[in-house]
C-alpha positions in Angstrom: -15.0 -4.0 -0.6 -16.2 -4.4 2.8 -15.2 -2.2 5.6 -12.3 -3.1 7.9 -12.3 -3.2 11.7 -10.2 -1.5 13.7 -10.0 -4.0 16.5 -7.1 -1.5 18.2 -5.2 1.7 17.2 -2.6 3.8 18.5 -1.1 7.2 17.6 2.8 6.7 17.9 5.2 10.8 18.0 7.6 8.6 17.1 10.4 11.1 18.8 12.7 12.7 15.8 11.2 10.5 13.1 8.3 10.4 11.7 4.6 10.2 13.7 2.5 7.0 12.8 -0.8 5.3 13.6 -0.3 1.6 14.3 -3.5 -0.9 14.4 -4.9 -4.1 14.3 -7.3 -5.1 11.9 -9.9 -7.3 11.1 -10.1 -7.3 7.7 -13.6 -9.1 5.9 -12.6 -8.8 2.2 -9.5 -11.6 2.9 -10.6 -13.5 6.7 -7.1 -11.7 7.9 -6.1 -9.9 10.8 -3.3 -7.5 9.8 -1.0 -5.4 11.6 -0.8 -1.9 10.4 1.4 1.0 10.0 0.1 4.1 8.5 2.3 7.5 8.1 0.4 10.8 7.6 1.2 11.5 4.4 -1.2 9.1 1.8 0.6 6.4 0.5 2.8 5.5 3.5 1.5 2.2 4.9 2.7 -0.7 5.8 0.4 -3.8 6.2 1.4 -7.2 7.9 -0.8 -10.6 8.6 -0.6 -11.1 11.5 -1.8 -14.7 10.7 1.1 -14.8 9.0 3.4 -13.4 11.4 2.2 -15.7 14.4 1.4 -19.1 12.2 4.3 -19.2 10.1 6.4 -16.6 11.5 6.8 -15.2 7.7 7.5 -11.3 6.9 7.7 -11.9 3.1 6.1 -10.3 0.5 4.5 -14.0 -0.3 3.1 -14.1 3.0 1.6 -10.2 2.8 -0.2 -9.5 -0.2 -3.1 -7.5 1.0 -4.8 -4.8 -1.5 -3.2 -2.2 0.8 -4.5 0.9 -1.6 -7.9 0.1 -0.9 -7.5 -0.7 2.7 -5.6 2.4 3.3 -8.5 4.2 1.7 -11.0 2.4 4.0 -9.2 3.3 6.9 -8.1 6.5 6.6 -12.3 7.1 6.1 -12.7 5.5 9.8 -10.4 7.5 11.3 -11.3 10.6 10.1 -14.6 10.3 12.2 
């Protein structure tokens, strides 16, 4: 798997709910840039085309079918640094 790029990112309090890191990512292994939404605890992601989202204006699973374990993985890694 290649590496991601995180093209923007953004930590988010989130008020009373729950904190997350939102970013925009380039993502090699597929030619896609995907919007993502990561939660502290592993596990709790949420990943988007944006291609997608802008091009066909599509938020189903169809459309969004990224390997999000391993990206998760990857980017977790990068922002641990």
């Amino acid at each position: 798997m290649f590496k991601p790029v995180i093209l923007d990112s953004d930590f988010h309090s989130n008020g009373e709910a729950r904190p997350f890191t939102a970013m925009i990512v380039d993502d090699p292994n597929d030619g896609e840039t995907k919007l993502v939404v990561m939660f502290e605890e592993p596990g709790n992601i949420a990943v988007l085309s944006l291609d997608c989202l802008i091009n066909e204006e599509d938020i189903s699973s169809k459309c969004h079918n990224s390997r999000s374990d391993k990206l998760e993985e990857a980017l977790r890694e990068e922002l641990d640094r």
